[in-house]
N, C-alpha and C positions, 0 to 999 in steps of 0.2 A: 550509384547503381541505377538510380530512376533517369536518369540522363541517357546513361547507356542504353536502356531498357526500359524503352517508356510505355508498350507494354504491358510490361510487368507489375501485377499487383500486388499489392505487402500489403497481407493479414495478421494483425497480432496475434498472438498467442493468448487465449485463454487463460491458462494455467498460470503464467509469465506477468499478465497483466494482473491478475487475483492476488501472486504474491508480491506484486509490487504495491498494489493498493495499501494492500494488510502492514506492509510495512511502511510504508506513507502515514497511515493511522497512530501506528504504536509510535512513528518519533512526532508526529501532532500532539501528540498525549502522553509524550515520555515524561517531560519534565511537571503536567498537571496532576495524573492520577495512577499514568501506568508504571511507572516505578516502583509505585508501591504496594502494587496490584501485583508485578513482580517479587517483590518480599516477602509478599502472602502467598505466592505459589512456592517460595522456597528458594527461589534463588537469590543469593547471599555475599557471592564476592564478585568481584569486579569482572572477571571472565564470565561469570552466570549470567550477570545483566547485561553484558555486551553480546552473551550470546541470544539472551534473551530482546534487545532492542533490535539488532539485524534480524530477527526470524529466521535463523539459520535453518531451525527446522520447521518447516513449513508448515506442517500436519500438526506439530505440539500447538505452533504458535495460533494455528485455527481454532483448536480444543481450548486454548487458553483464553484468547480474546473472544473470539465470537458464540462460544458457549459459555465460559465460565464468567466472566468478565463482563457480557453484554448482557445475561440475566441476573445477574447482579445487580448492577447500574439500573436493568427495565425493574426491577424487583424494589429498589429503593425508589424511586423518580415517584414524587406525586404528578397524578394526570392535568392538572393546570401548569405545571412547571414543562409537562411534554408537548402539551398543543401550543404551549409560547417558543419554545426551541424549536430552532430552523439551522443549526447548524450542522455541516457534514457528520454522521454519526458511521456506524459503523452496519447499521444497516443496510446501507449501501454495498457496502462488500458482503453480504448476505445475501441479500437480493441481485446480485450478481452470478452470486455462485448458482443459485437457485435457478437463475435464466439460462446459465450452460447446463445444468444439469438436468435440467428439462427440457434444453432446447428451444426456450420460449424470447425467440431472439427483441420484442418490446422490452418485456421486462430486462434483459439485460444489459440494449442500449439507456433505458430512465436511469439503471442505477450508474452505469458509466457515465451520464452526463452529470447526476448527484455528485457525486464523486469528482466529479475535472476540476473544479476550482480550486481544492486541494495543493494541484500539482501545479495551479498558477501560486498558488499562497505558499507555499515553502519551496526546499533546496530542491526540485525534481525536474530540469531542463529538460532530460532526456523525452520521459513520459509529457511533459505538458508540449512538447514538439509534437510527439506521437502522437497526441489524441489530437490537436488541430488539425493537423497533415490527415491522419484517417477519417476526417471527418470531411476535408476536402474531397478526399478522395475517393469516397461512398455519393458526394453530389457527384461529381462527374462522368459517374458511370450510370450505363443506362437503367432505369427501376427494376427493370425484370429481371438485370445482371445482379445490381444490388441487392435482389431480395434472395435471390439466389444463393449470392454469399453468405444471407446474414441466415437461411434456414443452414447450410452444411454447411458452418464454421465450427460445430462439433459436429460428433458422431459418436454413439453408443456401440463399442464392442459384442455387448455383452447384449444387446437387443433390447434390454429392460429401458423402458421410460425414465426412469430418471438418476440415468449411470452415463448421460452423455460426458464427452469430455471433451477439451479443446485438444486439438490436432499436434501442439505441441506436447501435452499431457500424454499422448500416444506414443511418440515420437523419446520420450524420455522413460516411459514403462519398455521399449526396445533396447534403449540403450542398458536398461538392468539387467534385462537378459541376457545380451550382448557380456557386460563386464560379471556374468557367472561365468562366461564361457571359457576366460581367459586368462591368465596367470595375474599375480599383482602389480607386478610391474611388467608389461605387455609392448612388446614392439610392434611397427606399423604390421607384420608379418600376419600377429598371431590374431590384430584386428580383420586381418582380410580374410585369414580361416574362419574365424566367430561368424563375420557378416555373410559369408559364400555359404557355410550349412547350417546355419542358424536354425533352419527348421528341421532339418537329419536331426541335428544334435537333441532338439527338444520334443519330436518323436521319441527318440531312443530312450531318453529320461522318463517321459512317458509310461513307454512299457515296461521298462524297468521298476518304474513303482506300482504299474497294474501287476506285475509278476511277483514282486514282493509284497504284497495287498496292501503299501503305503496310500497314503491316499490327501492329496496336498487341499490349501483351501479351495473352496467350491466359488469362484466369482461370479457365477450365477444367482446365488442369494441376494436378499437385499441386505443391504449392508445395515450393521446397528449403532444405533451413538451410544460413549460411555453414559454413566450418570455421575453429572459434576456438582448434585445439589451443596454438597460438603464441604464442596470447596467454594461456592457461590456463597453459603450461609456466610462461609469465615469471613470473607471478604465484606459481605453484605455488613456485619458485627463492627466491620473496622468505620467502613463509611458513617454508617449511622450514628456511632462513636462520637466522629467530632460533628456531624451534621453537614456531611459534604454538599449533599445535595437537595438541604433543603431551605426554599427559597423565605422561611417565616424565622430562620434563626436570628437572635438576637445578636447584634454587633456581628454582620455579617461581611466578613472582609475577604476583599477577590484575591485571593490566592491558592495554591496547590493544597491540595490534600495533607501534606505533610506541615505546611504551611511554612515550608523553609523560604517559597520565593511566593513576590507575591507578583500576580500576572499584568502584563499587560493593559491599556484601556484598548489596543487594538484587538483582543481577543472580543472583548463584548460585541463588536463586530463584526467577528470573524469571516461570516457568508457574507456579509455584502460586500468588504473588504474584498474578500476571495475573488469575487463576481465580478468587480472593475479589476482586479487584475485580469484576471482572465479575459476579459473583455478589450481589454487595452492588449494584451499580447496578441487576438488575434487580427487588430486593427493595425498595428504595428509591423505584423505580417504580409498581413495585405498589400501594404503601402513598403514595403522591405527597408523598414526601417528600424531592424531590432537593434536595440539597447545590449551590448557587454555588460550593463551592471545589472544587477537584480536585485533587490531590495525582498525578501521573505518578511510576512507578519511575525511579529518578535511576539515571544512567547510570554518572557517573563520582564517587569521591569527592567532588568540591567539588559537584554538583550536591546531593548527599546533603547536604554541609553547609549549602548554600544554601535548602534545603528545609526543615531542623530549624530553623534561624534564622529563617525566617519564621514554621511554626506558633509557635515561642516570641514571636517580635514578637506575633501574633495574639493568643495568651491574654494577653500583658499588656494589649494595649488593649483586652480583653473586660473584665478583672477593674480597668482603670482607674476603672469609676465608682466600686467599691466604695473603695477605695483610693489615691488617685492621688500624694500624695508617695510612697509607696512603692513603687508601677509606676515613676512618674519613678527613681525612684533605682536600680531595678534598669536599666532602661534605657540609663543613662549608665554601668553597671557595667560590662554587655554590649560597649555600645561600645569603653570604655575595654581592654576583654581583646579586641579586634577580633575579636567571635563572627559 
């Protein structure tokens, strides 16, 4: 499309990037603390936690991590354990939200740049494309264009200061509206009526419930948060329990919370790790030299072993031609030592 239309500028979506973040986070943390974190909210068989890893729903999956789940963890964390930790945390997609919702376009580009390495450090080609490319493409427009962008990239319906939304987040509160209008199963037909009197139609509801003296929510209000202390304590009961996170336990062994797996040595470095990927992907770019393979920091030991045994599978079929009874023989070595 940027070929065709060069042009044309491609702004992400707010809303679209928030819950990609959010779910970048939960599978970073699926296999360390959040599955279990899931168990404690209640979800119990295998459809729960898959619905619960993808963040299907969006709204739960915010209430769940970034309130109940992030004051938990801030509620347990001794303050020398906090000022020594530098790894992506989930305040980043807090202070995200915070930047669209206020509009306060710094604060939102710091936390997207907190956040990028992320998407160089695991499976997320898509987004780690997107943010290098948006970030190209914020230098090469001119300042006064870019700053432009970066104040009306939301917009507040509602006029309240801190009800901004991103543009697609608007764009998808239409489309709700839109599929009230329409049957369940709706042909191209009845989308063209919905979208041609969208607003007849939602006058008329309107007055229909000022004449029945219904009277729907007021989005004028400010909006209120539940209160999740209850479900913070339990969680909080469980950590504490085996001494997740604290850094004075006795025979303290790096592994998950449940302690089924035990982690990585790449996770002890997870940000710097993160950092030279990222670093290396957009130097790679530059020079258009990307790499088909991608190599994600391994979460857990076996994922780490699973990852060296491949790059070694890899170089023997590279050095095969040169070679090849001898790849063969190592090959069946490997096996035979089930590497």
């Amino acid at each position: 499309m940027k070929n065709d239309f060069p042009w044309l500028i491609l702004i992400l979506g707010a809303l679209h990037e928030e819950m990609n973040m959010l779910k970048a986070f939960v599978e970073l943390n699926w296999d360390i603390d959040m599955k279990d974190f899931a168990h404690c909210q209640g979800y119990r068989t295998e459809n729960q936690l898959r619905f619960f890893k993808k963040c299907s729903d969006h709204h739960k999956s915010w209430d769940s991590v970034c309130n109940i789940y992030r004051h938990a963890m801030a509620s347990e964390l001794m303050w020398p354990y906090i000022i020594s930790d530098k790894n992506p945390s989930v305040e980043a997609i807090i202070n995200f939200r915070t930047g669209v919702r206020f509009n306060r376009p710094l604060l939102r580009l710091a936390a997207r740049r907190t956040f990028a390495p992320i998407w160089s450090a695991r499976r997320h080609p898509i987004y780690r494309s997107i943010e290098i490319y948006d970030e190209e493409q914020m230098l090469r427009l001119k300042p006064e264009v870019c700053n432009l962008i970066q104040e009306r990239i939301v917009t507040s319906r509602s006029k309240l200061l801190n009800q901004h939304q991103g543009h697609d987040a608007i764009l998808e509160e239409f489309n709700r509206v839109l599929k009230s209008l329409i049957p369940p199963i709706p042909s191209q037909r009845h989308w063209e009526i919905a979208a041609r009197n969208c607003t007849k139609f939602l006058k008329l509801r309107t007055n229909l419930f000022n004449l029945i003296g219904y009277s729907g929510n007021d989005t004028q209000e400010p909006r209120t948060r539940p209160n999740f202390t209850t479900e913070s304590c339990r969680f909080r009961a469980q950590i504490r329990k085996i001494q997740f996170v604290n850094p004075k336990a006795d025979n303290r062994v790096f592994q998950n919370i449940s302690g089924e797996w035990k982690l990585s040595e790449e996770m002890k470095r997870f940000s710097e790790i993160a950092h030279e990927k990222r670093i290396g992907f957009i130097k790679a770019k530059l020079n258009k030299k990307i790499s088909d393979v991608w190599h994600p920091i391994p979460i857990t030991c076996e994922d780490a072993d699973l990852q060296k045994n491949e790059n070694n599978r890899r170089q023997i079929r590279g050095c095969h031609r040169l070679n090849p009874k001898y790849c063969d023989f190592v090959i069946l070595e490997m096996e035979a030592k089930n590497i």
